[in-house]
C-alpha positions as CSV (number, residue, x, y, z in Angstrom):
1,X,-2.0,-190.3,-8.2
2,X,-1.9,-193.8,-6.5
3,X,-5.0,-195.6,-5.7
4,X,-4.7,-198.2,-2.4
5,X,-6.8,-200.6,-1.4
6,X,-8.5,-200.1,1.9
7,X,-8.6,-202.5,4.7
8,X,-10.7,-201.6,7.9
9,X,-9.2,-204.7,9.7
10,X,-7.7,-202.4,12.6
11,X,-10.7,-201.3,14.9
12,X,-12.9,-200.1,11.9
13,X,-10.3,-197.6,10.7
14,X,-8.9,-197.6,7.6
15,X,-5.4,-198.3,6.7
16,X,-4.2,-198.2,3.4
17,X,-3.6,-201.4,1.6
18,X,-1.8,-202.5,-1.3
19,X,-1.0,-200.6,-4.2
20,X,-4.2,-200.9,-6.8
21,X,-3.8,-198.1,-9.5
22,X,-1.7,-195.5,-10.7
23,X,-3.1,-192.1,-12.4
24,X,-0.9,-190.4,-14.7
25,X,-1.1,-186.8,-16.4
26,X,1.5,-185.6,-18.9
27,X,1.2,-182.1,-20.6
28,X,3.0,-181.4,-23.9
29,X,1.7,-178.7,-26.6
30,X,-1.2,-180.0,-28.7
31,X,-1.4,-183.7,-26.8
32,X,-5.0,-182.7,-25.7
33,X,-6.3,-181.9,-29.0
34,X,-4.9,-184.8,-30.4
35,X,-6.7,-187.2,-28.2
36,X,-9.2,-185.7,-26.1
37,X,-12.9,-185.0,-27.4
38,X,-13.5,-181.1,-27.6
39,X,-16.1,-181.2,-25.2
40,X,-13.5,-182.5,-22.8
41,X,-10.8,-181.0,-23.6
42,X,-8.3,-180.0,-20.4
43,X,-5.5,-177.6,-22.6
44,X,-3.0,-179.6,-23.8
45,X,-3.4,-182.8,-20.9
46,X,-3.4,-185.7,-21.3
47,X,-4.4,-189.8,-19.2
48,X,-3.7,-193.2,-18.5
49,X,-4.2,-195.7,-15.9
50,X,-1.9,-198.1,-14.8
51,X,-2.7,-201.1,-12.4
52,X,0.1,-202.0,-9.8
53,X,1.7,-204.2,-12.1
54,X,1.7,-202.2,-15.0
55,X,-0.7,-203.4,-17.1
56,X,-3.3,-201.3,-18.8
57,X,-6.4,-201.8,-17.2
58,X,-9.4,-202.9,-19.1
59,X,-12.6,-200.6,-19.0
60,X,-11.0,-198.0,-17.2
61,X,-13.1,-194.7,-18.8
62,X,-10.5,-191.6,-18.9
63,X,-13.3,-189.3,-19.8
64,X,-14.1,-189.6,-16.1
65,X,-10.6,-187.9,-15.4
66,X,-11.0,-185.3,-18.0
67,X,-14.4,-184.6,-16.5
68,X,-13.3,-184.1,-13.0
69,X,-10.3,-181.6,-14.1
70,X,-12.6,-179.6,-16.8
71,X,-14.0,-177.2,-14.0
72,X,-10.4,-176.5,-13.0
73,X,-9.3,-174.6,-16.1
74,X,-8.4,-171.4,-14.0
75,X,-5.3,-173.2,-12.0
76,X,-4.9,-175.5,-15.7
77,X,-6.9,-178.1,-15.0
78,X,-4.9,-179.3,-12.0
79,X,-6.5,-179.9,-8.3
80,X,-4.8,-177.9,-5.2
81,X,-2.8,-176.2,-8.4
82,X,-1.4,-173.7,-5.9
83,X,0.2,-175.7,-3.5
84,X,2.2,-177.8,-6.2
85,X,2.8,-174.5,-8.7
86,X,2.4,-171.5,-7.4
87,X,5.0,-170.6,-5.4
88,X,4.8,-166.8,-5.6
89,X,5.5,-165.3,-1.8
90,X,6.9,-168.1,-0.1
């Protein structure tokens, strides 16, 4: 998932910026037991943040991802699961 900047410079509506972050998910079997506290624990997925030059960046709290993908566990943890994966009828 990229992150942008915003910049309301054009009449108050916002336009998307320059690159500021970059999400990443991987999924491999056992990855999310071997780093992921059981309480947050999203099947075998894993994090990282990247800023736009591809440094790590400091303080950025991946619990917060695994938080927001814990409800999900029905599509595996992913957001709009169906339009990237399920593809059954189309």
């Amino acid at each position: 998932m990229e992150i942008y900047k915003g910049d309301a410079a054009n009449d108050g509506k916002l336009e998307k910026g320059e690159l500021a972050k970059i999400f990443v998910m991987g999924k491999n079997p056992g990855w999310g037991a071997a780093v992921s506290p059981a309480e947050l624990r999203t099947g075998d997925w894993i994090y990282s943040a990247y800023k736009a030059d591809g440094q790590t960046p400091s303080g950025d709290d991946i619990a917060q991802c695994r938080a927001c993908h814990l409800p999900l566990a029905k599509q595996d943890f992913v957001h709009r699961y169906d339009e990237y994966f399920d593809r059954r009828g189309k």
